[in-house]
C-alpha positions as CSV (number, residue, x, y, z in Angstrom):
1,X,0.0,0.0,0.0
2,X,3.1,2.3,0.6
3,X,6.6,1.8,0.9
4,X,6.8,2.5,4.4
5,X,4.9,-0.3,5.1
6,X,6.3,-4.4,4.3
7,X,4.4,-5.9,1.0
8,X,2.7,-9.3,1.8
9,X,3.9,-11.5,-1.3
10,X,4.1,-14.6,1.2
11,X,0.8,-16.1,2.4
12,X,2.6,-17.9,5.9
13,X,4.0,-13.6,6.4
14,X,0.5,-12.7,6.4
15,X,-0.7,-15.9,8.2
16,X,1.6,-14.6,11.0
17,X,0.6,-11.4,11.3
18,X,-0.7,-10.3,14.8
19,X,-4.2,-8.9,15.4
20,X,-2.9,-5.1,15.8
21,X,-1.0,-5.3,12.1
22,X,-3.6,-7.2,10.5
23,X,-5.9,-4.6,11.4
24,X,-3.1,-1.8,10.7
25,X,-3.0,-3.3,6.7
26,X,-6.3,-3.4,6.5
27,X,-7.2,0.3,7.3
28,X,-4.5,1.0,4.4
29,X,-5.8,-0.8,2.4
30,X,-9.2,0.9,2.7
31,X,-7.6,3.9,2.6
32,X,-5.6,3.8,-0.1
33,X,-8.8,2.0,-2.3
34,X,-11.2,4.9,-1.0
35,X,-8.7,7.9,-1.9
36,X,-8.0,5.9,-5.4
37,X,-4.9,5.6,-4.9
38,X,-5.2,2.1,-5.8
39,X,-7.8,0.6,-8.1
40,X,-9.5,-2.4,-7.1
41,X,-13.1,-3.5,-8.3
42,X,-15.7,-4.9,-6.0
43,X,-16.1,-8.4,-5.7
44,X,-19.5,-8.0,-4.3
45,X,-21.6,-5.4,-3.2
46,X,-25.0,-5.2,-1.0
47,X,-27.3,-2.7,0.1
48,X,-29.6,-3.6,3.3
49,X,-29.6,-7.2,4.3
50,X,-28.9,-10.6,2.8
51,X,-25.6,-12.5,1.2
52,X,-22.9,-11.9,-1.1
53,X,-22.8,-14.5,-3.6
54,X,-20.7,-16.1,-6.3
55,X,-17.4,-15.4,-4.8
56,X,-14.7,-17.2,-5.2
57,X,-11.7,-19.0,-2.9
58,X,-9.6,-15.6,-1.3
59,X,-9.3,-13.4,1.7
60,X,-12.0,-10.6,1.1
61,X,-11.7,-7.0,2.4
62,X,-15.1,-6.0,4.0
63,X,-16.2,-1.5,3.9
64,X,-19.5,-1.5,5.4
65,X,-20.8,3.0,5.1
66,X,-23.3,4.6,5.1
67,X,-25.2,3.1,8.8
68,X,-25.5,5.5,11.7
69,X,-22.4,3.2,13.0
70,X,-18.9,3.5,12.4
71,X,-17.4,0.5,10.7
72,X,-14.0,-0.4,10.9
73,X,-12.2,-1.9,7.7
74,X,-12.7,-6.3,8.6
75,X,-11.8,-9.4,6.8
76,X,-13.1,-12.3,6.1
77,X,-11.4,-15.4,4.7
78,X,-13.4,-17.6,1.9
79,X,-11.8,-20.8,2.5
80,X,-13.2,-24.9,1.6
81,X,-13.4,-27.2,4.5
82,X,-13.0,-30.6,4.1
83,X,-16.5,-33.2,4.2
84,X,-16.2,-36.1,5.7
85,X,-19.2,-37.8,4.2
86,X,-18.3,-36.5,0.6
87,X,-14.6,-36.8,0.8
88,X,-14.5,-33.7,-1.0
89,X,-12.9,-30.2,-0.1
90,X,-16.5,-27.9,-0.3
91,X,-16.8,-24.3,0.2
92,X,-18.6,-23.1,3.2
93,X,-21.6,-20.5,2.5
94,X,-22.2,-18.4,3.9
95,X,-19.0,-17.4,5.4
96,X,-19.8,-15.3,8.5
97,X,-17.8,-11.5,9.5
98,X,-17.4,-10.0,13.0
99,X,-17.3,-6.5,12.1
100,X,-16.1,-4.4,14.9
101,X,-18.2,-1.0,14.9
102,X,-18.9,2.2,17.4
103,X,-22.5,3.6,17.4
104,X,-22.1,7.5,18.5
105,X,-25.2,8.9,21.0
106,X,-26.1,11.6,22.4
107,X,-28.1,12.2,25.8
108,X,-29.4,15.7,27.0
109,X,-30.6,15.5,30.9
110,X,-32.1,18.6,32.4
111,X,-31.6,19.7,36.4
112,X,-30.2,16.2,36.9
113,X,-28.8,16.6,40.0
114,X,-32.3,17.8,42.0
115,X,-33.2,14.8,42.7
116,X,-37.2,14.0,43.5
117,X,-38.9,16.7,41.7
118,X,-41.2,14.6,40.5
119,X,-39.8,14.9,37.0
120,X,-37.7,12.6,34.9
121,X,-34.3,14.4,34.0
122,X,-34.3,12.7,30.8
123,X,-37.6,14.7,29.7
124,X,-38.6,17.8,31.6
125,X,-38.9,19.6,34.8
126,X,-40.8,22.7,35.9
127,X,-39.1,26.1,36.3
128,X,-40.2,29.8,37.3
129,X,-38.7,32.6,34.7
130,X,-35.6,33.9,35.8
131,X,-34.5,30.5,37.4
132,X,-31.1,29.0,36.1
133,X,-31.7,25.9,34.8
134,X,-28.4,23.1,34.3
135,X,-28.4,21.0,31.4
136,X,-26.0,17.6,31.0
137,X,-25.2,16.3,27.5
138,X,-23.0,13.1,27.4
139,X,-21.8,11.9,24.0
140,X,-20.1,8.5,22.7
141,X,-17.1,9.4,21.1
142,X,-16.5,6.6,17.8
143,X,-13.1,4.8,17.1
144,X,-12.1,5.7,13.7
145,X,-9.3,4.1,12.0
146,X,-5.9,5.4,11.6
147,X,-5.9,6.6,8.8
148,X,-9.5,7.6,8.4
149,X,-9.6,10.8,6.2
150,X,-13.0,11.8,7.9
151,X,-12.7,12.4,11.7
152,X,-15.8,14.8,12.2
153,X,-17.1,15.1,15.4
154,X,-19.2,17.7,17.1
155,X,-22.3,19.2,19.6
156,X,-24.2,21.6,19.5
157,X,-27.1,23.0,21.1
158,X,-29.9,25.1,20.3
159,X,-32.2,26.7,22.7
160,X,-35.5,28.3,22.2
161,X,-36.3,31.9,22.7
162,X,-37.6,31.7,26.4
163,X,-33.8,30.4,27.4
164,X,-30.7,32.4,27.8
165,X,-27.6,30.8,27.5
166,X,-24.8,31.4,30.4
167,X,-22.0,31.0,28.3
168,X,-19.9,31.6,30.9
169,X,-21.0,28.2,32.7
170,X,-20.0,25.9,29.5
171,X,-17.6,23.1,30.8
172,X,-16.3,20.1,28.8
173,X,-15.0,16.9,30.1
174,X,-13.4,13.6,28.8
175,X,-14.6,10.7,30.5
176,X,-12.6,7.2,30.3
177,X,-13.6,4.8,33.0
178,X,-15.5,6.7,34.9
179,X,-13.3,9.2,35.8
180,X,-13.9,13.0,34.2
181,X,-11.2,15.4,32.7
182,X,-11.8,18.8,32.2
183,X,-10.8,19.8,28.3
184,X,-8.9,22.6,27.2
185,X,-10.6,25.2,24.6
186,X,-8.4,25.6,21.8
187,X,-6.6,22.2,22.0
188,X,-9.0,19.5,22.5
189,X,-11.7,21.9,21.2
190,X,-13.0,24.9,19.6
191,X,-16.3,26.6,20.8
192,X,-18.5,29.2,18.8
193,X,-21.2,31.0,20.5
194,X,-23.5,31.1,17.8
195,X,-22.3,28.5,15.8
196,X,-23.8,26.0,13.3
197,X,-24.4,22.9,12.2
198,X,-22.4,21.2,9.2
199,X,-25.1,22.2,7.2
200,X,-23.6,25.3,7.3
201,X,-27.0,26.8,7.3
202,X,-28.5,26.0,10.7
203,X,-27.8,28.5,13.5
204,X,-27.2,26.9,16.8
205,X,-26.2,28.3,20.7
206,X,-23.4,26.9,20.7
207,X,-20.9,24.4,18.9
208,X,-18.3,22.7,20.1
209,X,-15.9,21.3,17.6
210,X,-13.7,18.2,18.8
211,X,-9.6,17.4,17.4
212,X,-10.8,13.8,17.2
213,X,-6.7,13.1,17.6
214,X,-6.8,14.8,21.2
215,X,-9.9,13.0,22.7
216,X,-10.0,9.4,20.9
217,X,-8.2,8.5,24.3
218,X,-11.8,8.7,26.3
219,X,-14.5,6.8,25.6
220,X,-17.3,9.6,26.1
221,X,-17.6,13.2,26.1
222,X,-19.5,15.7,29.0
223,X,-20.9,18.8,28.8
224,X,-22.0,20.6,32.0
225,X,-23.7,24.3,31.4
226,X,-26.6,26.6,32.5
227,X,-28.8,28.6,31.2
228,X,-31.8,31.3,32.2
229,X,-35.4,31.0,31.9
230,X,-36.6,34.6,30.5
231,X,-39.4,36.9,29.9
232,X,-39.8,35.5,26.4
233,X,-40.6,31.9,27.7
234,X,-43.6,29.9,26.3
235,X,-46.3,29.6,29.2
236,X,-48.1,26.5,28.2
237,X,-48.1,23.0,28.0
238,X,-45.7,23.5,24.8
239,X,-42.8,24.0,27.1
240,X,-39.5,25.7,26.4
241,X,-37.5,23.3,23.9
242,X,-34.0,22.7,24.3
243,X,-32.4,20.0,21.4
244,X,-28.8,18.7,21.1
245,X,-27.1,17.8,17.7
246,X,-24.3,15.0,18.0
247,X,-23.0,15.5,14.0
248,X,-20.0,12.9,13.6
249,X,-18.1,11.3,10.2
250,X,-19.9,7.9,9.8
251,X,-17.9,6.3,6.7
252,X,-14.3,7.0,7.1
253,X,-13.0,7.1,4.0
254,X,-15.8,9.6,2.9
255,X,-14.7,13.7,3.9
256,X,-18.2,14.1,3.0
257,X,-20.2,11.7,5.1
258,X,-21.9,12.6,8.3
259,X,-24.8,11.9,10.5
260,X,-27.0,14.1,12.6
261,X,-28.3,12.2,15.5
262,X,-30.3,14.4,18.3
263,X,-32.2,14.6,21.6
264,X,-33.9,17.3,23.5
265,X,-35.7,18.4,26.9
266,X,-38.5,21.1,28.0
267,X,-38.8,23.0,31.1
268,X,-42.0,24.1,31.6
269,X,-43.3,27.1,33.5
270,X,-47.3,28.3,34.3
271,X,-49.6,31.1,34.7
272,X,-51.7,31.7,37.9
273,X,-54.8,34.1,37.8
274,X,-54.5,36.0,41.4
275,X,-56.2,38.4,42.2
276,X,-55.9,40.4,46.1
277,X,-59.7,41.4,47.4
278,X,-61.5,42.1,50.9
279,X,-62.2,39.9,54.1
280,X,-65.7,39.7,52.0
281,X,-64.2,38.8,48.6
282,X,-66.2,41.8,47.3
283,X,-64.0,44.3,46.5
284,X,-60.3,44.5,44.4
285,X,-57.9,45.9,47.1
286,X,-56.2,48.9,45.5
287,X,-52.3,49.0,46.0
288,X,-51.9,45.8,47.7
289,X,-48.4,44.2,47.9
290,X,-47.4,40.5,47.8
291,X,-44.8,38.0,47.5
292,X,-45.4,34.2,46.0
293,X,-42.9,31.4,47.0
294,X,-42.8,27.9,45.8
295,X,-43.1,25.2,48.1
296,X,-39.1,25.3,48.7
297,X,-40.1,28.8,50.2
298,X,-38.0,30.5,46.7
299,X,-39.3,33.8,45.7
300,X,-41.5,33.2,42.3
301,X,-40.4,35.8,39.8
302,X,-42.8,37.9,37.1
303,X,-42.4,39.9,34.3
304,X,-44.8,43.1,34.2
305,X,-47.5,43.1,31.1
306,X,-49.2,46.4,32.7
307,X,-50.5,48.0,35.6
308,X,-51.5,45.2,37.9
309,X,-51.1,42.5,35.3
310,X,-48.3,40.3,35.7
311,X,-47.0,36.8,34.0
């Protein structure tokens, strides 16, 4: 595939190659088939399910795109076995592939750390404008091959109107067994407040862009941040909408290729109709002065619409 790698012109060499190299040629080989800078047609090709068939005795290089799962480059040796019944060396079909492949997620929790609110983190929870509101999003990060030529990998998040973002509050973590690292803007990551998404169109809050060479080492990514119910939240059971984009190279070999995958949560917060009167509920008391508090005994915040009308 290059010179700075050994050519395989022996089959007992490549018999003896160790897991690590095997898989080391093999990601070359893809590489150098998917940059053309080697031509080598298809044996067989499939789209969806089912076999390959008609292929003949070899070792067979196996490219699997265009899933939401990574693939890495496999093999698959097409070999006869010999039948004892038949006394006759016979192909085995089908021959089978253990394809080793990363599936990148994305999971947006909201107030995660109040715990029995009567809300599921996962979903929603119940806020009063002007609260600050912490938001969680945890991310898979995929194993790409060495020499992969498409390493995209990046969040972002987009909040509705009724949220301000404290951009100030944005942390970002590497997680390997359990254990979190904080991450350092400008080397493991870039962040753009706006930014957008690689459709180069969509606007979000925030992006974060990943050097996938700088995190491949964890297995996860975590970002911890806050943000600010305002005036221009949605009162209703509509909800405030917050969504996360996990946008990440799925083939490769392809500079090109990506997928979009996504969650969200709502915070939700609600109008009361109060109104201040006599000992006889008769009469509207003129100038009257009050305070709300939630259950926690926290002062309920309002935004003015007019005189003596308040959301």
């Amino acid at each position: 595939v290059d010179q700075n790698y050994p050519a395989y012109t022996d089959a007992s060499d490549f018999h003896d190659l160790s897991a690590d190299d095997a898989a080391a040629f093999y990601d070359k080989l893809a590489a150098a088939i998917k940059s053309d800078d080697i031509t080598l047609t298809p044996a067989g090709t499939r789209k969806g399910s089912g076999n390959i068939t008609d292929l003949e005795m070899a070792n067979y290089l196996v490219l699997i795109e265009n899933g939401m799962k990574v693939y890495r480059p496999s093999a698959v040796n097409l070999i006869p076995k010999w039948n004892n019944e038949t006394n006759k060396w016979e192909m085995t079909t089908p021959a089978e592939v253990t394809v080793k492949a990363t599936e990148p997620t994305i999971d947006k929790t909201v107030n995660e750390d109040i715990k029995n609110d009567g809300h599921e983190s996962g979903t929603s929870d119940n806020v009063n404008i002007g609260d600050t509101i912490n938001y969680d999003l945890r991310a898979i990060i995929p194993t790409y091959p060495e020499n992969a030529a498409a390493k995209k990998f990046q969040i972002s998040d987009i909040l509705s109107e009724g949220l301000t973002l404290d951009t100030g509050s944005i942390k970002v973590y590497g997680v390997k067994g359990g254990q979190e690292t904080l991450l350092t803007e400008g080397t493991e990551y870039t962040q753009a407040v706006p930014g957008k998404l690689l459709d180069n169109t969509t606007e979000t809050s925030f992006t974060l862009v990943f050097d996938y060479d700088e995190i491949k080492g964890y297995e996860s990514i975590h970002v911890d941040y806050n943000a600010v119910l305002n005036e221009n939240a949605a009162v209703s059971n509509t909800g405030n909408v917050n969504g996360v984009h996990l946008e990440y190279s799925n083939n490769p070999y392809d500079e090109d290729s990506y997928k979009d995958t996504t969650d969200k949560v709502t915070v939700f917060t609600y109008g009361l109709d109060i109104s201040k009167v006599n000992k006889e509920e008769t009469e509207l008391l003129a100038g009257a002065k009050f305070e709300l508090a939630d259950k926690t005994d926290s002062k309920i915040s309002f935004i003015k619409v007019s005189d003596g009308v308040y959301r």
